[in-house]
C-alpha positions in Angstrom: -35.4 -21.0 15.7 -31.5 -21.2 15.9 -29.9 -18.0 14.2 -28.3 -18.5 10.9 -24.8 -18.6 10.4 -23.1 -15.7 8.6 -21.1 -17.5 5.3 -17.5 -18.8 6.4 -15.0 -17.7 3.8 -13.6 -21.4 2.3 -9.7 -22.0 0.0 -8.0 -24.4 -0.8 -4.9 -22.6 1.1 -6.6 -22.0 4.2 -8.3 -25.3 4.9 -8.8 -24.8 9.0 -9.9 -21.5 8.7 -13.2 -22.1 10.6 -13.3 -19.1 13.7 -15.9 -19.5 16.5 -18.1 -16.7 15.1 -21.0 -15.9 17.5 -23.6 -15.2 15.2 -26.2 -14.2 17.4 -23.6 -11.0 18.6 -23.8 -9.7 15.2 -25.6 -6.2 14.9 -26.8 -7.1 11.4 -28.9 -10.4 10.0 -25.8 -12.9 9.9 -27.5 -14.9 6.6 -26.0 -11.0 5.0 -22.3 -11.6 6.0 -18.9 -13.1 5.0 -16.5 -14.1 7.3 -12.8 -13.7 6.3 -9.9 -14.2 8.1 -8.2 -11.0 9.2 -6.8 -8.8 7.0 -2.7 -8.1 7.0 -0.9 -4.8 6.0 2.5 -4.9 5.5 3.0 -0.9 4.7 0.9 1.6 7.5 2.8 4.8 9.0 1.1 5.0 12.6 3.5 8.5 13.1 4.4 7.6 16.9 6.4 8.7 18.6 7.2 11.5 17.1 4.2 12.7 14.6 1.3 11.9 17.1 -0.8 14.8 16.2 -0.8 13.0 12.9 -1.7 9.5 13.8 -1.1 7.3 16.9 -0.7 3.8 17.7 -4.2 3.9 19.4 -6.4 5.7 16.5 -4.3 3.3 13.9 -5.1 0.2 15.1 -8.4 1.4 16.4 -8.6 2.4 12.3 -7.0 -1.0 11.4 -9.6 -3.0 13.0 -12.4 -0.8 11.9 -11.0 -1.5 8.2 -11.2 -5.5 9.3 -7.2 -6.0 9.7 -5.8 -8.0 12.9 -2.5 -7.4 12.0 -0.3 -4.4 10.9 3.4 -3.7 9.7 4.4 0.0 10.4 7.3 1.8 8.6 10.1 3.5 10.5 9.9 7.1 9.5 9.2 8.3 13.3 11.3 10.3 16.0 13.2 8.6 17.2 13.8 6.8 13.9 13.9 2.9 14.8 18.1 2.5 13.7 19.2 0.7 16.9 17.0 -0.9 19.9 16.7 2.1 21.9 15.1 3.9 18.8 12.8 1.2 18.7 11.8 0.7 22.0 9.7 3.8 22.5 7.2 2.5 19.8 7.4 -0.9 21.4 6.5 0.4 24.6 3.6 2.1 23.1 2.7 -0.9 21.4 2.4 -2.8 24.0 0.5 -0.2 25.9 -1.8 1.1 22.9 -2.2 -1.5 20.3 -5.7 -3.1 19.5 -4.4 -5.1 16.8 -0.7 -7.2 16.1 1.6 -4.5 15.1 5.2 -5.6 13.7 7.7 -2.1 13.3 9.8 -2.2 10.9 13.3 -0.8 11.6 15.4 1.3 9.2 17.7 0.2 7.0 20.0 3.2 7.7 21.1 5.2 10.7 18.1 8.0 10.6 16.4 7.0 7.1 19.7 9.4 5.9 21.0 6.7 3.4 24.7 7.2 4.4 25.0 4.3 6.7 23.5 1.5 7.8 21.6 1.0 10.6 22.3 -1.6 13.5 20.5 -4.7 11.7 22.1 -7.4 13.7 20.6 -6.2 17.3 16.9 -5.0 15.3 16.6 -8.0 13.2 15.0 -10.7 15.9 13.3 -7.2 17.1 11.9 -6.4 13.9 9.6 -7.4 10.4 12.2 -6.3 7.6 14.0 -3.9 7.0 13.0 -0.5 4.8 13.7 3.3 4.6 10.1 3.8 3.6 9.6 7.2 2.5 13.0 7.7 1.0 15.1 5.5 -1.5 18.3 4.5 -0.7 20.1 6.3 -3.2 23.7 4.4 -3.2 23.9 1.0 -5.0 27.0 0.0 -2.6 25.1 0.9 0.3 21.8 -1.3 -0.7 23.9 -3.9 -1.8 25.7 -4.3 1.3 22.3 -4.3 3.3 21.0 -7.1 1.2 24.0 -9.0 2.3 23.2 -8.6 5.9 19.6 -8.7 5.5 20.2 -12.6 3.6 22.9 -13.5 6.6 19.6 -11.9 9.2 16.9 -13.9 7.2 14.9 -10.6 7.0 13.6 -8.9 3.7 14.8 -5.6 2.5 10.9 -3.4 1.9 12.3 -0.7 -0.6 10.4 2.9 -1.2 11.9 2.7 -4.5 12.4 6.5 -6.1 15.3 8.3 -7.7 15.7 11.1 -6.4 17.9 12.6 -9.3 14.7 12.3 -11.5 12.1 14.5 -8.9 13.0 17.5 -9.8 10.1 19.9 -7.7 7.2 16.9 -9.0 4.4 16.3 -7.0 1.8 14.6 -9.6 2.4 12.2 -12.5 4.6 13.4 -15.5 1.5 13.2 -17.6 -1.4 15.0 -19.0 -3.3 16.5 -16.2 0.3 18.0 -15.3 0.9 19.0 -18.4 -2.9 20.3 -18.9 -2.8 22.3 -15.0 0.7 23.4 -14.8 1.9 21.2 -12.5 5.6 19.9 -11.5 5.3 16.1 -12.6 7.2 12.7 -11.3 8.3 10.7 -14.0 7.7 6.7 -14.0 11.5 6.0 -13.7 12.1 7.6 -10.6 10.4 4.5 -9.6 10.6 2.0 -11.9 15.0 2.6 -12.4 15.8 1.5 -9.0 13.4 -1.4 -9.1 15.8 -2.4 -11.9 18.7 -1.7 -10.1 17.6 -3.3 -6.6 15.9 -6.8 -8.5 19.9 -7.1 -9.9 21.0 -6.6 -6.6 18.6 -9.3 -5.1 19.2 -12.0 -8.0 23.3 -11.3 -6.9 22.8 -11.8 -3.5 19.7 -13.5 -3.0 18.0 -11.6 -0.5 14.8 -11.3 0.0 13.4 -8.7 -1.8 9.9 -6.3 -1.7 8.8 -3.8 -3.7 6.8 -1.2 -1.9 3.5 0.4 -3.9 4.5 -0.3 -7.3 2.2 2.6 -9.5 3.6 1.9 -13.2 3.4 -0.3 -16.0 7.1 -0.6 -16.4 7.6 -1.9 -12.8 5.2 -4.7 -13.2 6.7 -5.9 -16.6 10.2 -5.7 -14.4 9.3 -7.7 -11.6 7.1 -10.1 -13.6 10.5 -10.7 -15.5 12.3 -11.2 -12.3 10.0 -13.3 -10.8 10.5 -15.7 -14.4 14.2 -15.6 -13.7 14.1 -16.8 -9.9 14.6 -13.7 -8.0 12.9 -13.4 -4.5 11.0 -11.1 -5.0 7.1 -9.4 -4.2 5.7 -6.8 -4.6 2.9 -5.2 -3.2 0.5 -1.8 -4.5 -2.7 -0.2 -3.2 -5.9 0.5 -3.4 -5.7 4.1 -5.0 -3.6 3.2 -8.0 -5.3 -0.3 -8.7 -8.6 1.9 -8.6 -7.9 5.6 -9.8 -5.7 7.2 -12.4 -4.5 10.8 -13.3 -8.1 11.3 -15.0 -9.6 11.6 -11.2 -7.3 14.2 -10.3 -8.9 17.1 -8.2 -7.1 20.3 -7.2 -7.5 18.7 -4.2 -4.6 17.4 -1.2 -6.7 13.9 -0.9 -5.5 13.2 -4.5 -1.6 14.0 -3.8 0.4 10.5 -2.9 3.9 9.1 -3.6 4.0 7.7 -5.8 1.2 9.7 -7.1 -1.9 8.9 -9.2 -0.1 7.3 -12.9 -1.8 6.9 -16.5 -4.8 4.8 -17.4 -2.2 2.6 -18.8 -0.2 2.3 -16.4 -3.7 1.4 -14.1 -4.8 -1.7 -16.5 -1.3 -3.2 -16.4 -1.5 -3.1 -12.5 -4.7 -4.8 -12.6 -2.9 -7.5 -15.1 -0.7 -7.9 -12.5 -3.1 -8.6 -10.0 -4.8 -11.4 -12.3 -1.4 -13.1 -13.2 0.4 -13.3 -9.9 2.9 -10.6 -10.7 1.4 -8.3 -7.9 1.6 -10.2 -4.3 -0.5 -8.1 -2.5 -2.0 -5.1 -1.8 -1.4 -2.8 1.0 -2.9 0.7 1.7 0.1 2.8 2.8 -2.4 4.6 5.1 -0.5 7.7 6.0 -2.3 10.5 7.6 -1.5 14.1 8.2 -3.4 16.7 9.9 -6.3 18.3 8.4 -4.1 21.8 7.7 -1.4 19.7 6.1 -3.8 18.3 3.5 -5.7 21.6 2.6 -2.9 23.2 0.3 -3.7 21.7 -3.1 -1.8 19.6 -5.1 1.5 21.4 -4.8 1.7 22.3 -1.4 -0.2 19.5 0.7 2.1 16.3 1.7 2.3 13.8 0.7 -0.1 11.0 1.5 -3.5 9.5 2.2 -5.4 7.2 4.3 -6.5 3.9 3.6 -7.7 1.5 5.8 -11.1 1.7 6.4 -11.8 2.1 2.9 -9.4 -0.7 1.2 -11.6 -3.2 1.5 -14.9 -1.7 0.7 -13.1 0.0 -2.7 -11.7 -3.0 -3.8 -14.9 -5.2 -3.5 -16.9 -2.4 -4.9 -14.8 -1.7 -7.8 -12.7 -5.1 -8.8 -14.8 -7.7 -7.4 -18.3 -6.9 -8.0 -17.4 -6.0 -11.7 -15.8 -9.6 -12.3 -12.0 -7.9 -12.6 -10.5 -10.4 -10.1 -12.5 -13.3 -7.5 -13.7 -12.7 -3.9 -11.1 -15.5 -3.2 -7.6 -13.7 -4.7 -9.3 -10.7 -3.0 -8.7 -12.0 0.2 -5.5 -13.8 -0.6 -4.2 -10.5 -1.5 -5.4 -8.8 1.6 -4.8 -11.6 4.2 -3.2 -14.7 3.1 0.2 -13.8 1.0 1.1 -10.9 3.5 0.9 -13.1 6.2 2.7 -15.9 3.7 5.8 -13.8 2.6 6.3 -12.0 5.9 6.0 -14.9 8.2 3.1 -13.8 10.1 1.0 -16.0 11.8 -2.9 -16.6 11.5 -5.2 -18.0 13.9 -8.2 -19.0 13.4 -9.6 -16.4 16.3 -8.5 -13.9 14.0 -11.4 -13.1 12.0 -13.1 -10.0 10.1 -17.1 -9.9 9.5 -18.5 -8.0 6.5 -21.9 -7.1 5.5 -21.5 -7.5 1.7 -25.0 -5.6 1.0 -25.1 -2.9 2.4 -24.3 0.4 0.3 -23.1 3.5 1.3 -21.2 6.5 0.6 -17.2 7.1 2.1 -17.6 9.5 5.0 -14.1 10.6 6.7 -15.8 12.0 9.7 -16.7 8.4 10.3 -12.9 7.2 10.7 -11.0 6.3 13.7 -8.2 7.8 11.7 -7.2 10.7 13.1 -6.7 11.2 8.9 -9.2 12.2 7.4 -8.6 12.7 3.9 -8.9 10.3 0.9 -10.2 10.4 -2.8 -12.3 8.4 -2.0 -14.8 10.5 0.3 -18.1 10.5 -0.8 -17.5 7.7 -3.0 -20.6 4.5 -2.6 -19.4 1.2 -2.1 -20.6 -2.3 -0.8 -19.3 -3.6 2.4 -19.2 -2.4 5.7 -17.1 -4.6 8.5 -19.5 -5.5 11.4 -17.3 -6.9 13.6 -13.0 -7.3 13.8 -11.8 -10.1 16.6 -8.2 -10.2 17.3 -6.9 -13.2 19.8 -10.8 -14.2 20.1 -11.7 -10.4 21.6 -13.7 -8.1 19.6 -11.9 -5.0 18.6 -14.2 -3.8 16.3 -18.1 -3.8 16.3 -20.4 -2.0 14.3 
């Protein structure tokens, strides 16, 4: 009897997606799985050089693939920080050597993330995915403008970690009522959602284009819905955490500290609108690990940050699709096909991500490639587990 055929993920946007998949390789009955075309993350911090005790090119991708992604964007905050081509050639060198998946840097858009200058973005930019300072906000309006003239005359986006740093002031959570309820410092919405106003004015005067890094708040939706209405080039991406969790999860615990950190139940349901009405492009996980002793100091003194990729999909399936809150289909459009749409990043069809859809189980971080371990979501039981991750036609995952 020939072996069935795991189920071939079909669209309307993807009509050739049809990858050899060798269904009698598969660890698991193939009648129980989905094939999807691989999955895209424009916003992953992979720490090297520089942070490697945190995360390295190796474990990340090894981690990407395990999460059912072939392809991988990774922000510049490293040492050396990538502001000119000899800055970026060390993580080029170890991507070439280390990589199991595509991985596209991105380079800074000022000399050392520092805001005060910008970086060389004429040599990066045929080097390079876009241009961001993920991790900090680029505080000057002059400054960002004149990047977003260069980056238009380049033909690269600007991929802004939007946050006012005026408005901080010592927070570390939400501004909101676990902060208010536990003592803690909070982060008000506008630090993030007041230079997404100012940079979508920029981009509609110069016409770059323009990306919105992990939007977490109701008023940055309704601002770059607005945009989008007027013409601006704009997307926008946000993740898994903040489409999934609010400040009513919070734990005294370092796996629930991020930035932007964990917003209102409002400002949850008006992310998920976003999702359903095309406001929200995509979503990416900002996986960004830190060692185990870096994470165990509590919600004011742990860093910032989480993991995310071997979890993104699972979570999402388990808690937005499975309920009915969006389709399968924009599921993976949101995950593989607009990424790879707005970013210019090719797909072929031996690019491919097996899931077992029926299999339950709960979130274990000693499980991870990651050499991150923490997330809110350990312990957690969802649906989905990737079987098997080809890249190029070569398996770099199996289960």
């Amino acid at each position: 009897m020939a072996t069935q055929q795991p189920a071939i993920f079909q669209s309307d946007r993807l009509p050739g997606f049809c990858p050899p998949v060798q269904a009698a390789l598969l660890p698991v009955d193939p009648s129980a799985c989905v094939v999807f075309p691989g999955f895209c993350d424009v916003h992953v911090h992979f720490r090297e050089p520089g942070f490697s005790y945190k995360e390295t090119i190796a474990t990340g991708t090894r981690a990407a693939a395990r999460g059912g992604y072939t392809a991988v964007c990774t922000m510049p905050n490293l040492n050396p920080v990538p502001d000119s081509l000899a800055h970026l050639a060390p993580q080029q060198a170890l991507i070439r050597q280390n990589a199991a998946v595509a991985v596209y840097p991105y380079a800074a858009i000022t000399v050392g993330q520092r805001g005060e200058e910008l970086a060389d973005m004429e040599s990066l930019a045929p080097q390079v995915i876009a241009f961001s300072d993920d991790g900090r906000g680029v505080q000057s309006e002059s400054l960002m403008r004149q990047a977003m003239q260069r980056a238009k005359a380049l033909g690269k986006p600007i991929v802004a970690h939007c946050e006012d740093n005026s408005l901080l002031r010592g927070g570390y959570i939400h501004a909101g009522a676990y902060a208010a309820a536990h003592g803690h410092k909070g982060i008000v919405s506008q630090s993030e959602w007041g230079p997404i106003a100012r940079d979508l004015r920029l981009a509609e005067e110069t016409g770059c284009a323009y990306h919105v890094c992990h939007i977490s708040c109701r008023e940055s939706v309704s601002l770059i819905r607005q945009a989008k209405a007027r013409g601006v080039n704009v997307t926008c991406e946000t993740a898994p955490h903040y489409l999934t969790l609010d400040e009513t999860d919070l734990q005294e615990d370092g796996r629930f500290k991020m930035n932007p950190p964990l917003r209102s139940p409002d400002d949850r349901l008006a992310l998920i609108e976003g999702l359903q009405d095309g406001t929200i492009d995509m979503i990416a996980t900002d996986h960004a690990p830190h060692s185990a002793a870096e994470k165990a100091r509590g919600l004011a003194g742990s860093a910032f940050g989480i993991v995310g990729l071997e979890t993104a999909f699972p979570v999402l399936y388990t808690r937005l699709v499975k309920p009915g809150v969006i389709s399968l289909e924009r599921l993976i459009h949101l995950l593989a096909v607009n990424p790879r749409e707005r970013f210019g990043i090719p797909l072929a069809n031996d690019d491919y991500t097996v899931w077992d859809l029926q299999t339950s189980y709960p979130v274990d971080p000693a499980e991870f490639a990651s050499l991150g371990r923490a997330t809110p979501f350990a312990g957690a039981t969802v649906f989905g587990r990737c079987v098997r991750t080809v890249k190029g036609g070569q398996t770099v995952y199996s289960l």
